[in-house]
C-alpha positions in Angstrom: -9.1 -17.4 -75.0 -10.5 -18.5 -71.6 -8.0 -16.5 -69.7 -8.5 -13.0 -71.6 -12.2 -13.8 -71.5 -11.6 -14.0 -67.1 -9.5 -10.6 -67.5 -11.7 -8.8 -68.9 -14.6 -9.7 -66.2 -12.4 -9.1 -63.3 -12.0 -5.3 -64.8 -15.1 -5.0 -65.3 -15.8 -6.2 -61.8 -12.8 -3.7 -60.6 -14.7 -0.7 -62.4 -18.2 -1.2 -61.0 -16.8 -1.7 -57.5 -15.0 1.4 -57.7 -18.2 3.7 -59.1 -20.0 1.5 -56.3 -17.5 3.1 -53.2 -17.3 6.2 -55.1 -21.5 6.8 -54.9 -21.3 5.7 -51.5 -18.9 8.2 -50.6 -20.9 10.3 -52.7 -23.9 9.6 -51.0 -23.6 10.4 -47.5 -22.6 13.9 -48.2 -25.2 14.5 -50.7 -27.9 12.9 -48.7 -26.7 15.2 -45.7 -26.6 17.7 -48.0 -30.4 16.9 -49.2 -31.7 16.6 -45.0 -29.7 20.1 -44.8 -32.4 21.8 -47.2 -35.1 19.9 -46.5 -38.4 21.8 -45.7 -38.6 19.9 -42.4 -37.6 21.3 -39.4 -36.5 17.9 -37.4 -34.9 16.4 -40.5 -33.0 19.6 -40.9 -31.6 19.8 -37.4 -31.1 15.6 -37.1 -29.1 16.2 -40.4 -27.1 18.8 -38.5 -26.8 16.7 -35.9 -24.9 13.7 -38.5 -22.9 16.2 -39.9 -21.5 17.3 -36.2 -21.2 13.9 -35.3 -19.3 13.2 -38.8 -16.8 16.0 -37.8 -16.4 14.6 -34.6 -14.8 11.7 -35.5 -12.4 13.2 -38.0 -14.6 13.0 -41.3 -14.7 16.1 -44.1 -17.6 17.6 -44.0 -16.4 21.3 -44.7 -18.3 20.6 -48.7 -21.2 21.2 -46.3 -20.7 24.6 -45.2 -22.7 26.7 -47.6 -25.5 24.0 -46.3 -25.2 24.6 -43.0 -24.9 28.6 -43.3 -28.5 28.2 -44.0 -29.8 26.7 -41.2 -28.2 29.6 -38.7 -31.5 31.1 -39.0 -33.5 29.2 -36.1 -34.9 29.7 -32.8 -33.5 26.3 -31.7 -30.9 26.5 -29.5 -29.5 23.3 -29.5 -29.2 23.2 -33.3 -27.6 27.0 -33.0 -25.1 25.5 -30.7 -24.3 22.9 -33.1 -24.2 24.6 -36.4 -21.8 27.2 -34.0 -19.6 25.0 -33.4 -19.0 23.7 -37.1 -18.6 27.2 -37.8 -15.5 27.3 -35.5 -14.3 24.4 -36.8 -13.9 25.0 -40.3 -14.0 29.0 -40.0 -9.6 28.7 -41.0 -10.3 27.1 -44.1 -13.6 28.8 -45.5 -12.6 32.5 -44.3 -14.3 34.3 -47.2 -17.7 32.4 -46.9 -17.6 32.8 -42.7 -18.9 36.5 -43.9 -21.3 34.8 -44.9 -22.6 34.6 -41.4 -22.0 37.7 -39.8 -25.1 39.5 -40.2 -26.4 36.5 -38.1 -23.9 36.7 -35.7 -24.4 40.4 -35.1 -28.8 39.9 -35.0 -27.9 37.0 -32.3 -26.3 39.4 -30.2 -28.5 41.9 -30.2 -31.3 38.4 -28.9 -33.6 39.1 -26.3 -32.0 35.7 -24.8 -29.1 35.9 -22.7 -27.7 32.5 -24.1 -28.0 33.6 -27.7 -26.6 37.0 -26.9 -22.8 35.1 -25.3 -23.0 32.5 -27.2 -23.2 34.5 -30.2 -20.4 36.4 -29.1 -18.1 33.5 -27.8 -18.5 32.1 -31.3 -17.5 35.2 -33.4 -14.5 35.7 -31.1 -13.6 31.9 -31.5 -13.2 31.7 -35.3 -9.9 33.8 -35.0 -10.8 35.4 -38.7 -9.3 39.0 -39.1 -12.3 39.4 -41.3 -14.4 38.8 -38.4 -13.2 41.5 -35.7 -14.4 44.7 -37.9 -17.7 43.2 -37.3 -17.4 41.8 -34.0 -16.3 44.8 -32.4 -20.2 46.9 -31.8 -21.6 43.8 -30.6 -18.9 43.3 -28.1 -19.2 46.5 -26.9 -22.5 46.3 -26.4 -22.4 43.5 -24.3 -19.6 44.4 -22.1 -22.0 46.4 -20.9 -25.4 44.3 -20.9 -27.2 43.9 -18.2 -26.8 39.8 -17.7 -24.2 39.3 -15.9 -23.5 36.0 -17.8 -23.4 38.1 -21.5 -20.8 40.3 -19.7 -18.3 37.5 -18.2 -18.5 35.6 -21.8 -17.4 38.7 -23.3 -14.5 39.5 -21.2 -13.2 36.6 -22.4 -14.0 37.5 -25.9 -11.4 40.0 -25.3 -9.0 38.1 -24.5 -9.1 36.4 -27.9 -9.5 39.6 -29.3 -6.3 40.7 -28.3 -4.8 37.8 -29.3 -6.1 38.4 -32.6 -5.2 42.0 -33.3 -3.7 43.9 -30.1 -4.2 47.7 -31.6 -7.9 46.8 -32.5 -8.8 45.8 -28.8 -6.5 48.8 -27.7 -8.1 51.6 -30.2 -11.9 50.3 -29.2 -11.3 50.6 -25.2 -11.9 46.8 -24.6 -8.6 46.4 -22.4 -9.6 49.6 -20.2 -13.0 47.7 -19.9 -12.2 44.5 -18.7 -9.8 46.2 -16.0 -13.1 48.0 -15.0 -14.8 44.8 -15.1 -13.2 44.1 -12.1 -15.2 46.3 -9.7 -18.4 44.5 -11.0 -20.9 43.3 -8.5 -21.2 39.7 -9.9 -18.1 37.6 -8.9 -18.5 35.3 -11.8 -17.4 38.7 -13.9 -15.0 39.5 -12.1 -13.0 36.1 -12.1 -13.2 36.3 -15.5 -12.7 39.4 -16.2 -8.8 38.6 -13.8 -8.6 35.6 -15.8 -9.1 37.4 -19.3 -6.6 39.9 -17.8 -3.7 37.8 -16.8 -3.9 36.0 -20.4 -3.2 39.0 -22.1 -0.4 39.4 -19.7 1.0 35.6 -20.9 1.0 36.7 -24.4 3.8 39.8 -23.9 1.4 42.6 -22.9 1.2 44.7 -19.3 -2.0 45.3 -19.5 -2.2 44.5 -15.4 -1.0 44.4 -12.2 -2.2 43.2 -9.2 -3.0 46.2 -6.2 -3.0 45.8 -2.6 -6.8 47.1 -3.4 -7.6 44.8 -5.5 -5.9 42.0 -3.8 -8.3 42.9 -0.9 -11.6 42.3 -3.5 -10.3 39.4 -4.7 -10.0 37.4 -1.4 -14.1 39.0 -0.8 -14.9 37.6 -4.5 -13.0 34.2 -3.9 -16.1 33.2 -1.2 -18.5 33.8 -3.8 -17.6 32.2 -6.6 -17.7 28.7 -8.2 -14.7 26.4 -8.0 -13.4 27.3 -11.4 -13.5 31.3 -10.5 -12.0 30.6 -7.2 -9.5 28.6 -9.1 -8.9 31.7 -11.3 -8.4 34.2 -8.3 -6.2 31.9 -6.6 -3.9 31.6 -9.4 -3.6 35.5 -10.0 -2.5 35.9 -6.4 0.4 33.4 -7.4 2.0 36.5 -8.7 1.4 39.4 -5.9 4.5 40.2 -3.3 2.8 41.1 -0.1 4.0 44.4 1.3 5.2 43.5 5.3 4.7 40.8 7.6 1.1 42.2 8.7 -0.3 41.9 4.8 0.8 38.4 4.6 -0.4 37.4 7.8 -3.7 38.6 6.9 -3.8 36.7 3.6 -3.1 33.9 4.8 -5.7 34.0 7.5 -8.3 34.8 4.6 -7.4 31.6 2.7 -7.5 29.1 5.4 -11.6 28.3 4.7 -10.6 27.7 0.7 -8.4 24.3 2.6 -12.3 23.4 3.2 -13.2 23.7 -0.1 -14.8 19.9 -2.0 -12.8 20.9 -4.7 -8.8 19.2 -5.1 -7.2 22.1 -7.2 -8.8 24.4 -4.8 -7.0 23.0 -2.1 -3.7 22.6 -3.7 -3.9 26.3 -5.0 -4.5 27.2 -1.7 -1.7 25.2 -0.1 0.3 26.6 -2.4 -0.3 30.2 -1.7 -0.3 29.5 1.8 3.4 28.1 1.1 4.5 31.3 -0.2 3.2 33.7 2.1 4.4 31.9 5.2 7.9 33.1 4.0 6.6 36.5 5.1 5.5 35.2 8.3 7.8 35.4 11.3 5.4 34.5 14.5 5.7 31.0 15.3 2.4 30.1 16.6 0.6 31.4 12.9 3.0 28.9 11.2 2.0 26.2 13.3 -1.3 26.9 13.1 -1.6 27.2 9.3 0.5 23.8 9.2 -2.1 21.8 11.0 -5.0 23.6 9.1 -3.2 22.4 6.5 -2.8 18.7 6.4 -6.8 17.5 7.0 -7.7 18.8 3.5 -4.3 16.8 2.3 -5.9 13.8 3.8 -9.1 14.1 2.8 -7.7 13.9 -1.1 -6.5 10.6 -0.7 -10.4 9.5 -0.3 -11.2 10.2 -4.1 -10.3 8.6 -7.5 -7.5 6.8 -7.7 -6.4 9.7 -10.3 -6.9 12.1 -8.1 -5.1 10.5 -5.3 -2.2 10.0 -7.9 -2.0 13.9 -8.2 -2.3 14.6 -4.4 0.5 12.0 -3.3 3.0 13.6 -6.5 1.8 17.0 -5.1 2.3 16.0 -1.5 5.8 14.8 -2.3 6.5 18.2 -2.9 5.2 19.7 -0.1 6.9 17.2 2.6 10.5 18.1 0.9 9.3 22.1 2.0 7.6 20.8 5.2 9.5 17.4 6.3 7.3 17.0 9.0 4.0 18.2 8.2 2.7 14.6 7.9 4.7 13.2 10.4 2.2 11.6 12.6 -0.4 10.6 9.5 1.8 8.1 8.8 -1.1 5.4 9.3 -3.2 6.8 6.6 -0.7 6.2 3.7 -0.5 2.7 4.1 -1.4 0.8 0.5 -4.9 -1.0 -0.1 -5.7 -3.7 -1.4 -7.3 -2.7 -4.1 -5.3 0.3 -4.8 -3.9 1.0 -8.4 -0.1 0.2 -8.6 1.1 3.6 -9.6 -1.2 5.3 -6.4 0.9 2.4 -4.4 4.4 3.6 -5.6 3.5 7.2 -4.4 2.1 5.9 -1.5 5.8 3.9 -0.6 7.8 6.7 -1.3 5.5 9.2 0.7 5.9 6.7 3.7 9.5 6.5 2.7 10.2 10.7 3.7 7.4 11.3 6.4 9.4 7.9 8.1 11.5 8.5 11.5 13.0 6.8 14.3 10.0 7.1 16.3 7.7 5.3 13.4 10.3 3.0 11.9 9.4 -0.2 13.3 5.5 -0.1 12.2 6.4 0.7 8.7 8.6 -1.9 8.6 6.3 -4.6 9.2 3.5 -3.0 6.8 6.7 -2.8 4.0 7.3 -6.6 4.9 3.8 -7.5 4.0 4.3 -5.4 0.6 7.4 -7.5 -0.1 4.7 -10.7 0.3 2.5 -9.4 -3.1 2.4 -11.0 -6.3 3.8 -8.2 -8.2 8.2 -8.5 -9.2 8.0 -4.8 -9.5 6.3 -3.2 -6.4 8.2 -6.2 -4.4 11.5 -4.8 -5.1 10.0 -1.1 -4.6 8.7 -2.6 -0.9 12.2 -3.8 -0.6 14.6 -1.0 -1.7 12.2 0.9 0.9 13.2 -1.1 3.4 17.0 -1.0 2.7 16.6 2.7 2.4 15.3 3.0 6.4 17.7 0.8 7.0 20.3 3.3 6.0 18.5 6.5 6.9 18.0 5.5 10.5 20.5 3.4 12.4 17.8 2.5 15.5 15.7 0.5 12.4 18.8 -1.4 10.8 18.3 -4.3 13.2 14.9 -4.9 12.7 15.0 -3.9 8.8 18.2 -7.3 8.8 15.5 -9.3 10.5 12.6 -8.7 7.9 14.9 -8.8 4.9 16.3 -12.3 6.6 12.3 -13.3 7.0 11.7 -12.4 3.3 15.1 -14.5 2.2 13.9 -17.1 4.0 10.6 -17.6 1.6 12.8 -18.8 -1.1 10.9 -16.7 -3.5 13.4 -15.4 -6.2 12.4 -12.3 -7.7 12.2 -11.3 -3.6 15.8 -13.2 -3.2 17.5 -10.9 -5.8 16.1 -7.4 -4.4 16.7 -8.8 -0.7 20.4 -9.7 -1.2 21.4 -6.5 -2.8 19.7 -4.7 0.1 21.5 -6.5 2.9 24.9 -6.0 1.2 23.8 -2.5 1.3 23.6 -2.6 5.2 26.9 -4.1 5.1 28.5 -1.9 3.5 26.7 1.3 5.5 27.2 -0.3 9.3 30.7 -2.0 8.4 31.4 -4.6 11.2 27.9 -5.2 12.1 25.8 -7.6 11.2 28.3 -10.1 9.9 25.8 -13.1 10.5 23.3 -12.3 7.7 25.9 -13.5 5.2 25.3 -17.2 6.5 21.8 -16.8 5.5 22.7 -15.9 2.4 24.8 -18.7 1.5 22.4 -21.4 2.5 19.9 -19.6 0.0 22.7 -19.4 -3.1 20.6 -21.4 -5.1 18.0 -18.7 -5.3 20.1 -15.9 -6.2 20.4 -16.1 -9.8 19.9 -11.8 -11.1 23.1 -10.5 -12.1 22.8 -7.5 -9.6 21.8 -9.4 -6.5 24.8 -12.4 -7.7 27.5 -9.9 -7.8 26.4 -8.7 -4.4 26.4 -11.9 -2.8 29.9 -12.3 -4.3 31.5 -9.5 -2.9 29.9 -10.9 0.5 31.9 -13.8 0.0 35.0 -11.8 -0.6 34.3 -9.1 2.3 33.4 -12.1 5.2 35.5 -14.9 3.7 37.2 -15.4 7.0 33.8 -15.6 8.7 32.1 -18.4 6.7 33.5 -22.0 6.7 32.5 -22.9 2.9 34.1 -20.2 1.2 36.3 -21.7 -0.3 33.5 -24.5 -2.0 31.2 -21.7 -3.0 34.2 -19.2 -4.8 35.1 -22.7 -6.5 32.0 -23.5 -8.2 31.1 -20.0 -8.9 35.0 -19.9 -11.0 34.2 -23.3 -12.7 31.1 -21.4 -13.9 33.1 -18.4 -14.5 32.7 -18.9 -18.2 29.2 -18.9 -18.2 28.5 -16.0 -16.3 26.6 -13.8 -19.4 27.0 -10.4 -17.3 30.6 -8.8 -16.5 29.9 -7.1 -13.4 29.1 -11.2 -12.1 32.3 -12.2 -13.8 34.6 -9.2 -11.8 32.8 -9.1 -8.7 33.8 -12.7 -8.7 37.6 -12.3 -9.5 37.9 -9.8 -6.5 36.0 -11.6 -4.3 38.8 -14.6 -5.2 41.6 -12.2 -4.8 40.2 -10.7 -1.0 40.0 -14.6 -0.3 43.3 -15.1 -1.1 44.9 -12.3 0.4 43.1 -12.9 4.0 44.0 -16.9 3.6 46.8 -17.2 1.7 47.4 -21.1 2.3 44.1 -21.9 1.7 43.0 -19.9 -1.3 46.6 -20.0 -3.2 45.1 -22.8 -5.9 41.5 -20.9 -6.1 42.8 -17.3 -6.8 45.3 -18.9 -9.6 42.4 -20.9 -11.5 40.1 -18.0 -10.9 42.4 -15.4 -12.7 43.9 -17.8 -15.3 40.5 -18.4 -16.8 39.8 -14.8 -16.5 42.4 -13.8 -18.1 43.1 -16.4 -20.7 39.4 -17.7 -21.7 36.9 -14.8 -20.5 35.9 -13.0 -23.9 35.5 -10.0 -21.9 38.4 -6.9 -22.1 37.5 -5.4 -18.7 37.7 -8.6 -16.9 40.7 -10.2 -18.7 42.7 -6.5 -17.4 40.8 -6.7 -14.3 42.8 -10.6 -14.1 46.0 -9.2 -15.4 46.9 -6.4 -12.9 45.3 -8.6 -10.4 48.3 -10.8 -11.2 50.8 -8.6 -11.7 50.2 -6.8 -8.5 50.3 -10.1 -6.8 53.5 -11.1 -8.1 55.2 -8.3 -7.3 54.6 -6.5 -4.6 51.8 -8.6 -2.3 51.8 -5.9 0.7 50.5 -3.4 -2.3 47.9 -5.9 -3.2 46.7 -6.1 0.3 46.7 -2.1 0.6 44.6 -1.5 -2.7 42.3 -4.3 -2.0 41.4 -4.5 0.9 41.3 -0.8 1.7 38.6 0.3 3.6 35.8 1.0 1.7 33.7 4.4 2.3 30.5 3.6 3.8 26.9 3.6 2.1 25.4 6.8 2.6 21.5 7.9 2.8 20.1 7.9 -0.5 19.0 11.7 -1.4 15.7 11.7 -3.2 14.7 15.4 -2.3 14.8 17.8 -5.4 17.5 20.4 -6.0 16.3 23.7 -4.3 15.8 26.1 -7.1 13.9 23.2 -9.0 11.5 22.8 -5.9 10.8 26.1 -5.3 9.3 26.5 -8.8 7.6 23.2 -8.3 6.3 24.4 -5.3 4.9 27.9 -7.3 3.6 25.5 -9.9 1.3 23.3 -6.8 -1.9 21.4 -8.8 -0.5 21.5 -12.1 0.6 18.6 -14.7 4.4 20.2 -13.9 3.6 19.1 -10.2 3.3 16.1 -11.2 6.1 15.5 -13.8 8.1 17.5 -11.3 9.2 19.5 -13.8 8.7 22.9 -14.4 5.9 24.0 -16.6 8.6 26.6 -18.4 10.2 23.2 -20.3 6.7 22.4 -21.7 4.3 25.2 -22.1 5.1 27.1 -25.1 4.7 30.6 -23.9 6.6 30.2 -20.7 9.5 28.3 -22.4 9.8 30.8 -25.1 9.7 33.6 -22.1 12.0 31.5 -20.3 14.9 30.9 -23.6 14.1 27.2 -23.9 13.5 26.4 -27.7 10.5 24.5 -28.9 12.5 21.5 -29.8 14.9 20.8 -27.4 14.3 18.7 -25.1 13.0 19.2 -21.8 15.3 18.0 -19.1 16.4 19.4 -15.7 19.9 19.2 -16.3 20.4 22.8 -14.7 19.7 21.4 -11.3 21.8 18.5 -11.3 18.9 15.8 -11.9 17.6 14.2 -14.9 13.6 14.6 -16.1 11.3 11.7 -14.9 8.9 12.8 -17.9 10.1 14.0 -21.4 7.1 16.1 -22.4 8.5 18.6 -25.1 7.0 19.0 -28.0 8.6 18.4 -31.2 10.3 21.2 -33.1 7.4 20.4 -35.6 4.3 22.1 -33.3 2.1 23.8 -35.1 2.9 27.5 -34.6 0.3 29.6 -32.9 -0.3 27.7 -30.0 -2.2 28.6 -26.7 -0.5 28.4 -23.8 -2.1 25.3 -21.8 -1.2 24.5 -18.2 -3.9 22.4 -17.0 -5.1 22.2 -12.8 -6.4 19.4 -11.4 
């Protein structure tokens, strides 16, 4: 009785809680739905104000709308811009009450206020409702032509969209012949829309445009007058234009030169990048040298700001030194890693110092790399280090010094430094065979310390190679095979079955009992396939015919050669058209990841983006999934 008696309550409790959520959830809609039609002005527009700020972070609001339609009707222009806004927002789902609005729409762009008049019209061409453009298309007529300068550049742009919207609507109504003439306006900030506007509605499949040596003149006139983002604009659209002769070029190029001046970073990439294309066209010597050193202050100068925007300028001037080796060549100083720089700015910064290196600047390098290889962090020490081994085997002058600071670093007994150290040196072996020989004595008095599978079966094979050179051998292979067994990693456990054999085969009398203990238990007891036939043939070829073994074994090895870490042409020459964007810094082209451009290029939506097609594999995966929602803009962002 007492237990039916506690059901009951806890139903009952179950029930009111549930009305109780379900009034509160009520509630804050109806009570913004109260402050919406309240004969208060301020409550009205704080009230708008909760309901943007509710859509903002993802709640429904759209039962609001007829609510909010009301409150168009204001001279406030803050609370217009909001109530805008929700109107864009939910304009895709509430199509057939959006009409709702239009007569406002149409009066606010007919305002005596500039801002009403484009904001007006910005709005109506951002709801992208087909319902909307038979309305739309008198007011943005009208102000194509109004007398504000800022009216007119908002609507160009409205034109865009238009077109994006219905093609034969903007054709029919003469908005595409009046954003071309938009581009002999006096006001620049017009006319950098009005190329922008342009050269989106040449993205999405039209030829509406194409750049003239005439125009092409105004633009580099308008690019001094405008702000960063129309300069930006103009820049870009002269991506596209083939200059006619040597002369044209020059004088382009000559005409960019003060943008390299410009505060702005994606000005100054944009402009390095154009100047990168044009010098193809340039033949005099004196001109290329000249735009070269104009060029690398403003390069500098980027590596004063954020630490985000230093991370772009170092991907970007990766790019630029595999076009212009030794643009940066004497600079070297100014890469070197801070303190308190961010560990992805210091990677850049390595690798940068890495390709701008030369004979000439080795040595300094290598002693700031050696205090790198010092830091706290495993990661960037073994980046500091494989730099190290990489001069080493770039530039035969540095190796000596480079085996001196890896020896120094070896030396400090710290093990994550150990591991990187060791398979560097063997490295250097490998690439100056016959040289250096000593180093492996270091090595074995710091075995203890070399415990990584990579860096173990490097030190092994320098047991093997320099057996004859290093009076313990023969102690060191014979506790490395009576831990054989508990070696986890199989390229330990082989590396240490040849380095037996080459024992055995330069010092027969003294290895004979190692190199038969070392493959019996590889061969009988290792639970590894690849290293019981590694044993096998070992043996067999041992047996019967030892000349053989010598030849196959000990065979001279082909040396080490310079790591390539430049891209494959054809991928960095449209990295190098691509100069300030994200695909600059993916190093990837912007075709693999932008919708319009891969579609334009045959690259489906859902496979994904790699650079197979050069011969190198994608640092970044950024293709979006087969399930993107159709409709898309194309989005390639500048820095």
């Amino acid at each position: 009785m007492m237990n039916a008696a506690i059901q009951t309550r806890i139903a009952q409790l179950q029930i009111v809680k549930a009305k109780v959520l379900a009034a509160l959830r009520k509630g804050e809609n109806y009570e913004l739905k109260t402050e919406l039609n309240s004969e208060y002005k301020e409550r009205r527009k704080e009230a708008v104000r909760r309901v943007i700020a509710n859509m903002t972070v993802g709640k429904d609001v759209s039962g609001l709308f007829t609510d909010v339609l009301k409150n168009m009707h204001t001279d406030d222009l803050e609370s217009k811009k909001l109530i805008y806004l929700y109107l864009i927002n939910y304009a895709k789902t509430q199509p057939d009450l959006v009409i709702l609005a239009i007569n406002t729409f149409v009066k606010d762009a007919e305002d005596s206020n500039p801002l009403i008049r484009a904001l007006a019209i910005r709005t109506m061409g951002c709801l992208q409702v087909q319902e909307v453009l038979d309305y739309l298309c008198d007011p943005l007529r009208k102000c194509l032509s109004d007398s504000n300068p800022y009216v007119r550049k908002t609507a160009v742009l409205c034109v865009a969209k238009v077109y994006d919207l219905n093609r034969g609507i903007a054709d029919e109504n003469g908005f595409v012949e009046a954003v071309r003439n938009a581009l002999g306006d006096v006001n620049m900030m017009v006319v950098s829309n009005a190329m922008s506007a342009l050269a989106e509605m040449n993205s999405m499949g039209g030829d509406v445009w194409r750049l003239e040596p005439q125009i092409v003149s105004r633009f580099l006139t308008a690019v001094n007058e405008c702000v960063e983002w129309g300069q930006i604009a103009i820049l870009e659209a002269l991506i596209e234009y083939e200059p006619r002769d040597e002369k044209e070029a020059e004088n382009i190029c000559e005409r960019l030169l003060p943008r390299l001046q410009h505060a702005n970073g994606s000005v100054v990439l944009t402009t390095v990048r154009l100047l990168l294309k044009y010098e193809r066209y340039v033949k005099r010597a004196d001109l290329l040298a000249q735009f070269a050193k104009k060029m690398v202050p403003p390069l500098i100068t980027l590596l004063s700001s954020e630490p985000e925007i230093q991370f772009v300028a170092l991907r970007n001037i990766n790019i630029i030194l595999q076009r212009r080796p030794r643009l940066l060549s004497k600079e070297i100083r100014v890469f070197f890693c801070k303190y308190n720089d961010p560990i992805y700015v210091k990677y850049e910064k390595v690798e940068v110092l890495v390709r701008i290196c030369s004979e000439r600047n080795s040595e300094p390098l290598l002693n700031e790399l050696k205090e790198y290889a010092k830091e706290v962090d495993v990661d960037f020490v073994s980046c500091a280090v494989n730099a190290i081994g990489r001069l080493a085997i770039r530039f035969e002058a540095a190796a000596e010094r480079a085996i001196a600071v890896l020896e120094e670093l070896v030396q400090m007994k710290v093990d994550y430094c150990v591991q990187t150290c060791v398979v560097v040196l063997c490295d250097i072996l490998r690439r100056y065979p016959g040289r250096f020989e000593a180093v492996v004595t270091t090595l074995c008095e710091h075995a203890d310390y070399i415990n990584a599978p990579e860096a173990r079966a490097a030190y092994l094979w320098a047991l093997g190679e320099y057996s004859e050179n290093i009076p313990s051998v023969a102690s060191l292979l014979g506790a490395a095979v009576d831990s054989l067994l508990e070696e986890e990693d199989a390229c330990v456990q082989l590396a240490l079955v040849n380095a037996c054999v080459k024992y055995f085969l330069k010092q027969p009398q003294r290895a004979q009992a190692l190199v038969l203990r070392a493959l019996q238990t590889a061969s009988e007891k290792c639970a590894n396939p690849d290293v019981r036939d590694r044993a096998y043939i070992y043996w067999r070829l041992l047996s019967a015919d030892p000349s053989a073994a010598r030849t196959v074994v000990l065979a001279e090895k082909p040396p080490v050669r310079p790591e390539n870490s430049s891209l494959p042409e054809p991928l960095l020459e449209e990295l190098v058209n691509e100069l300030g964007c994200v695909s600059s810094v993916l190093q990837q082209p912007a075709r693999q990841f932008v919708y319009a451009r891969a579609e334009r290029a045959g690259v489906p939506r859902g496979d994904a983006a790699t650079t197979a097609d050069y011969g190198t594999q994608a640092a970044v995966d950024t293709t979006p999934g087969a399930d993107a929602a159709e409709g898309e803009p194309e989005l390639l962002i500048s820095f």
